[in-house]
C-alpha positions as CSV (number, residue, x, y, z in Angstrom):
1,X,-12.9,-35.4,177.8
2,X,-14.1,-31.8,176.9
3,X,-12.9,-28.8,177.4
4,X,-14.8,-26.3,179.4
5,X,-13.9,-22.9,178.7
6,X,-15.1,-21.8,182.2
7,X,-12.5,-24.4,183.9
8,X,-9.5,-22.1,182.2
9,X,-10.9,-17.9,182.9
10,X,-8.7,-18.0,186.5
11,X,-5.8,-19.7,184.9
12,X,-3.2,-17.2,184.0
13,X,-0.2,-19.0,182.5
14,X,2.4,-16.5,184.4
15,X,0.9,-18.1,187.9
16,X,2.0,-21.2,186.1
17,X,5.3,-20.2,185.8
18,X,5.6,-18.0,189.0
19,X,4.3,-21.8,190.4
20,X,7.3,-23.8,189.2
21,X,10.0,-21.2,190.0
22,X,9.0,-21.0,193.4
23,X,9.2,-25.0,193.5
24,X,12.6,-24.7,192.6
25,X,13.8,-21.7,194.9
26,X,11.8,-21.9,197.4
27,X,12.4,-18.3,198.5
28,X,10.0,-15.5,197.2
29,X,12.7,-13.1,196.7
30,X,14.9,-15.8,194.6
31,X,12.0,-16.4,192.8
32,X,11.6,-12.9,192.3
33,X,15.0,-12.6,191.1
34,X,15.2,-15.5,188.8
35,X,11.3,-13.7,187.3
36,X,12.8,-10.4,187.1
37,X,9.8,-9.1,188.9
38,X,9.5,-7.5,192.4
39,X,9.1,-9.4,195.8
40,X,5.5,-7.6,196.4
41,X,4.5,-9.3,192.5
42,X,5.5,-12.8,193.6
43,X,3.8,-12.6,196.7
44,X,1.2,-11.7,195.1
45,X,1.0,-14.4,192.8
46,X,1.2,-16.5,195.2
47,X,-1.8,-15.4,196.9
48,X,-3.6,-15.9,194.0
49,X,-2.2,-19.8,193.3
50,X,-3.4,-20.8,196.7
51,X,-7.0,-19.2,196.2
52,X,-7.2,-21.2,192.7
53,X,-5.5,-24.3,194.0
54,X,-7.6,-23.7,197.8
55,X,-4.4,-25.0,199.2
56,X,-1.4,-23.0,201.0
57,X,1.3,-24.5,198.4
58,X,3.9,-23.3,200.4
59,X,4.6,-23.1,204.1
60,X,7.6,-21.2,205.3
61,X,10.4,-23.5,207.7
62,X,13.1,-21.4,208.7
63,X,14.4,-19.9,205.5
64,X,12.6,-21.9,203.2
65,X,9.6,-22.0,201.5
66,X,8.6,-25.8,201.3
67,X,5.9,-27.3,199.1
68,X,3.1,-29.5,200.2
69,X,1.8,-32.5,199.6
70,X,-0.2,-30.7,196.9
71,X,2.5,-28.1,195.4
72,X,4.3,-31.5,195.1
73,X,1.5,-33.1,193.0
74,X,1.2,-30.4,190.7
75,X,4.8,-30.0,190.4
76,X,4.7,-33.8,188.8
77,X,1.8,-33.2,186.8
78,X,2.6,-29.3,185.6
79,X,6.2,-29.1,184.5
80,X,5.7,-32.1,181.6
81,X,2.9,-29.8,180.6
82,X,4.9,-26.7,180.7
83,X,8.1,-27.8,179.1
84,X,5.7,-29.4,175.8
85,X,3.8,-25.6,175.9
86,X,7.5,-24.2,175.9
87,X,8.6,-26.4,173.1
88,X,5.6,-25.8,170.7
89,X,5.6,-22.4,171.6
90,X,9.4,-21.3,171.0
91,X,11.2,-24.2,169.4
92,X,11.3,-24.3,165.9
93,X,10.8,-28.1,164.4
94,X,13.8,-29.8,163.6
95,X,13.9,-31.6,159.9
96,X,16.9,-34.6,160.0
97,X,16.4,-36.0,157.0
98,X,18.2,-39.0,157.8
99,X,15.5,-40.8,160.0
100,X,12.3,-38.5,158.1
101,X,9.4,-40.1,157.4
102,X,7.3,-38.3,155.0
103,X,5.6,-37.6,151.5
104,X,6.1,-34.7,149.7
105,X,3.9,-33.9,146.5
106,X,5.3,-32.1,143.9
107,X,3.5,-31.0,140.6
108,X,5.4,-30.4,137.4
109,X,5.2,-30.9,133.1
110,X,6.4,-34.3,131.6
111,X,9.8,-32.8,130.8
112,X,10.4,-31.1,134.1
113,X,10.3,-35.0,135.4
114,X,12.3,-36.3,132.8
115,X,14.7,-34.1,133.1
116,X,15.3,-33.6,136.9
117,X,14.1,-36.6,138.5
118,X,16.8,-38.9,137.3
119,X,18.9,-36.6,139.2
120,X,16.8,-35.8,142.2
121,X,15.5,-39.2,143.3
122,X,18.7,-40.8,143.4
123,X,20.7,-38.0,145.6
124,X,17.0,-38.0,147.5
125,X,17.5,-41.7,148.1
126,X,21.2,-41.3,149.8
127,X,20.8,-38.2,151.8
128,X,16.7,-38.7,153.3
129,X,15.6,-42.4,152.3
130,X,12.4,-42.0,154.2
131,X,11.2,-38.9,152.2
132,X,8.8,-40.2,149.7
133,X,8.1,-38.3,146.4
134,X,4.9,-38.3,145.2
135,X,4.9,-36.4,141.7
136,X,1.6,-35.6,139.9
137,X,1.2,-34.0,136.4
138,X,0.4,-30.2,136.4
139,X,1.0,-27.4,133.9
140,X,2.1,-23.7,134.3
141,X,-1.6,-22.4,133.8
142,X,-3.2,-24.5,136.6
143,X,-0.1,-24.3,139.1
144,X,-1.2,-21.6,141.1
145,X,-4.7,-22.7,141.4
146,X,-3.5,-26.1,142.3
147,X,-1.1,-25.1,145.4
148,X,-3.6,-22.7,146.8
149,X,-5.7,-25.6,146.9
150,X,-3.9,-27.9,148.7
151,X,-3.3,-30.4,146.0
152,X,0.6,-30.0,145.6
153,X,2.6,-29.3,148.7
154,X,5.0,-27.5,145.6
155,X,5.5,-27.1,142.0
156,X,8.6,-26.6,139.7
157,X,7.4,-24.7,136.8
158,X,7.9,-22.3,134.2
159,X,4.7,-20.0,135.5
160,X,5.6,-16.9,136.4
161,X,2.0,-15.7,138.0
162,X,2.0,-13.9,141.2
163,X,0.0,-13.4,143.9
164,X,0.1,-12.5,147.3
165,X,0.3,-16.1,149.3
166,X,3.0,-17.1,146.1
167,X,6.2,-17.6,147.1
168,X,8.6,-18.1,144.0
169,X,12.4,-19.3,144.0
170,X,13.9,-19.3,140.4
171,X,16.1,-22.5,140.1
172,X,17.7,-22.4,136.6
173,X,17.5,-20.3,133.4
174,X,17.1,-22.4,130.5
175,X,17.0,-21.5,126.8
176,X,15.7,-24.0,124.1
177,X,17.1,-26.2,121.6
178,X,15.8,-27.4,118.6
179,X,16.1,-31.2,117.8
180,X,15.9,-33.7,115.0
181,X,16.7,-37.3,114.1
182,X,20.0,-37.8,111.4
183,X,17.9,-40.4,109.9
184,X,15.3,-38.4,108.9
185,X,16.7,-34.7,108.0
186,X,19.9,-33.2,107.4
187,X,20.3,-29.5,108.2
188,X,22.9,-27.7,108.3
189,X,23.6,-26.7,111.9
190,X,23.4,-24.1,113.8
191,X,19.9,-24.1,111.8
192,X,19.0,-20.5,110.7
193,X,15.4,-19.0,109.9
194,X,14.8,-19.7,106.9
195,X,16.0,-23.1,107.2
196,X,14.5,-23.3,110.5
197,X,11.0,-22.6,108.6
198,X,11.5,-24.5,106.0
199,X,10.9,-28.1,108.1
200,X,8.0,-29.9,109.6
201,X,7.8,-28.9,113.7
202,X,6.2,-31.1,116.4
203,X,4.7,-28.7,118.6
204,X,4.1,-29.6,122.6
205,X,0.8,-27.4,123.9
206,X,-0.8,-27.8,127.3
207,X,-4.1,-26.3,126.1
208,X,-4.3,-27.8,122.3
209,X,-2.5,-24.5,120.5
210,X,-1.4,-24.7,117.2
211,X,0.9,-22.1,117.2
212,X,3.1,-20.5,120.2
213,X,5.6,-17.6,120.5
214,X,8.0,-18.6,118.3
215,X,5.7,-18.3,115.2
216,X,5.0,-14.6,116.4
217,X,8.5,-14.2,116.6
218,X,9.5,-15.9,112.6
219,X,6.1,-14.0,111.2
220,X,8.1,-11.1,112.5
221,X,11.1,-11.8,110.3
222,X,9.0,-13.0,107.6
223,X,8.9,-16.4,108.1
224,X,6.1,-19.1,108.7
225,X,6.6,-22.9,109.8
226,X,4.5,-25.5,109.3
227,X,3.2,-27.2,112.7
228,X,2.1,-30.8,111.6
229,X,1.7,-32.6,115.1
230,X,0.6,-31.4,118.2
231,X,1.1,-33.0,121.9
232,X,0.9,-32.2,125.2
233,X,3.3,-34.8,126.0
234,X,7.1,-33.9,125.5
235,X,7.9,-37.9,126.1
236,X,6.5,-38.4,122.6
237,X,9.0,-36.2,120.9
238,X,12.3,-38.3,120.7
239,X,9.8,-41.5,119.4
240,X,8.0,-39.2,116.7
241,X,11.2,-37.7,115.5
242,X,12.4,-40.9,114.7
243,X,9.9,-41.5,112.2
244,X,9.2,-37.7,111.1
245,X,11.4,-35.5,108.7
246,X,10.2,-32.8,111.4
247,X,12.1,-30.5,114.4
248,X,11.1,-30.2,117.5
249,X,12.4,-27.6,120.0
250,X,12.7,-28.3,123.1
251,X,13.5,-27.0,126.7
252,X,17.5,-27.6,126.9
253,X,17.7,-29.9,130.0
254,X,15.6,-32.3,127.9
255,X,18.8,-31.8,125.1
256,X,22.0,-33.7,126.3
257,X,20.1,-36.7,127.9
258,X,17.8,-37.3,124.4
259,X,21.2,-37.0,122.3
260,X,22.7,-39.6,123.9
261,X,19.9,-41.8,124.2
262,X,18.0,-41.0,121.1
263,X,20.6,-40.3,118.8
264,X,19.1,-37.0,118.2
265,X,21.3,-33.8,116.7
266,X,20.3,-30.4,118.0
267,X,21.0,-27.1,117.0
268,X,20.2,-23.4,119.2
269,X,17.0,-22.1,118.3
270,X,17.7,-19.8,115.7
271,X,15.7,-16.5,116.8
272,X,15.8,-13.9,119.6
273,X,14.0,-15.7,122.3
274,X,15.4,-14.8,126.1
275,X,16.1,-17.8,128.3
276,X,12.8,-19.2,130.1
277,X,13.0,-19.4,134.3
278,X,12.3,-22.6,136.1
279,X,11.2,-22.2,139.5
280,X,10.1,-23.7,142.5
281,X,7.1,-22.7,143.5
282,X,5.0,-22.9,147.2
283,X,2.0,-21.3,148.9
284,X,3.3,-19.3,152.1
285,X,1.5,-21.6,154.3
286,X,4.2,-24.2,154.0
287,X,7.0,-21.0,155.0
288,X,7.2,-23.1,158.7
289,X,7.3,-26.7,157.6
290,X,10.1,-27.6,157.9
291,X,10.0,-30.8,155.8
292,X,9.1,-28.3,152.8
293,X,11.4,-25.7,153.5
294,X,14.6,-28.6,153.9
295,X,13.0,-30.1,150.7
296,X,13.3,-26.4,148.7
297,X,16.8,-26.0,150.0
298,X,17.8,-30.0,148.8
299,X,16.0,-29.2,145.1
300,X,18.0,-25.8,144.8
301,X,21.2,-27.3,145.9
302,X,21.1,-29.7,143.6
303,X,19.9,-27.6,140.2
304,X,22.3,-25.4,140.4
């Protein structure tokens, strides 16, 4: 069926309204009550639903105003109609993540996934196990670009851009930590510059840098490391510094997990470097879905 925008220029959604309330008085001055209008307005409505619906509506028996055959009819058909209108109009979508079925994509680094999905998917599982997580690889320079696209639904990332449509929710601060393997070096720890320069690093760049701030930050003291292996792929680094008399340093949820699991010894990063911000990140679009939004709330709750 198509809609003809000619059928709709008499239809004034108060008459609608001024319709059903009369249904259920049955008095114009009730109805005029319950409208908060005058009697002279109502009547005048109603003058103007019989012309459109070329039928009286209502005929007057003793005190009452009762409907026809046709107010009837309309009645049946209308008031579905209205009551869906009022709902999508006014009635903010419910999220019960109990009985949700849904995908959410979220973009973030290897070591963002490493180091909160273990927790996340689990508690996800328990508290909405029809909310489906669909996780895709992304990096702090393409994040922005990415959700105004349409490609992630959100991001956690270190980016800090901004722009207008960004909205930005800071989950954690997080310093770094520098790692190594016992079986391969034995610094003293905590490590300090000069001994900090004085290894092999493993270096992880998204855009094939040899070099990032912390060698602007030890050229500053007088120092210089030596970067012998670069990767874009933190889940290389525990494997690597198994074989490699090299440090790594690493974001510091990545730490306490690898220890355990890799054996590894860490040390703080041993120069002036101010803790980094994760955050969640999402285009305003998304501000009234409330799927998102319940998702946001459920990440932050659990972070922090």
């Amino acid at each position: 069926m198509t809609i003809k925008e000619n059928d709709f220029r008499k239809i004034d959604l108060n008459l609608l309204i001024a319709f059903a309330v009369l249904f259920r008085e049955q008095s114009v001055s009730l109805a005029a009550d319950k409208l908060h209008l005058g009697q002279p307005a109502v009547s005048g409505s109603l003058a103007r639903l019989r012309d459109m619906f070329d039928d009286p509506l209502f005929i007057r028996s003793g005190h009452r105003m009762q409907p026809t055959a046709r107010a009837t009819e309309l009645h049946a058909e209308l008031m579905p109609l209205l009551e869906q209108l009022q709902s999508a109009l006014f009635q903010q979508a419910e999220f019960n993540p109990a009985n949700a079925k849904t995908t959410v994509t979220l973009g973030m680094t290897d070591w963002v996934e490493m180091w909160l999905m273990p927790l996340l998917v689990p508690a996800l599982r328990a508290e909405a196990p029809g909310v489906r997580l669909n996780v895709v690889a992304s990096d702090p320079f393409t994040d922005a670009q990415r959700l105004e696209g349409g490609d992630l639904d959100m991001a956690i990332s270190v980016a800090n851009q901004s722009a207008r449509w960004m909205e930005r929710e800071i989950l954690t601060p997080m310093e770094f930590v520098t790692l190594w393997h016992p079986s391969q070096l034995q610094p003293a720890a905590p490590l300090t510059p000069a001994a900090y320069a004085a290894q092999q690093h493993v270096l992880v760049s998204y855009r094939e840098a040899t070099n990032s701030r912390i060698d602007t930050l030890l050229a500053k003291i007088g120092h210089q490391r030596e970067v012998c292996y670069t990767t874009p792929h933190f889940a290389a680094l525990p494997g690597l510094l198994m074989q490699m008399p090299a440090l790594a340093t690493v974001p510091q949820g990545l730490s306490e997990n690898w220890q355990k699991t890799w054996g590894l010894q860490s040390s703080p990063l041993p120069l002036e470097v101010a803790p980094f911000e994760v955050a969640l990140l999402w285009h305003q679009r998304h501000n009234s879905d409330a799927a998102l939004m319940w998702m946001r709330g459920f990440i932050k709750r659990l972070v922090q």
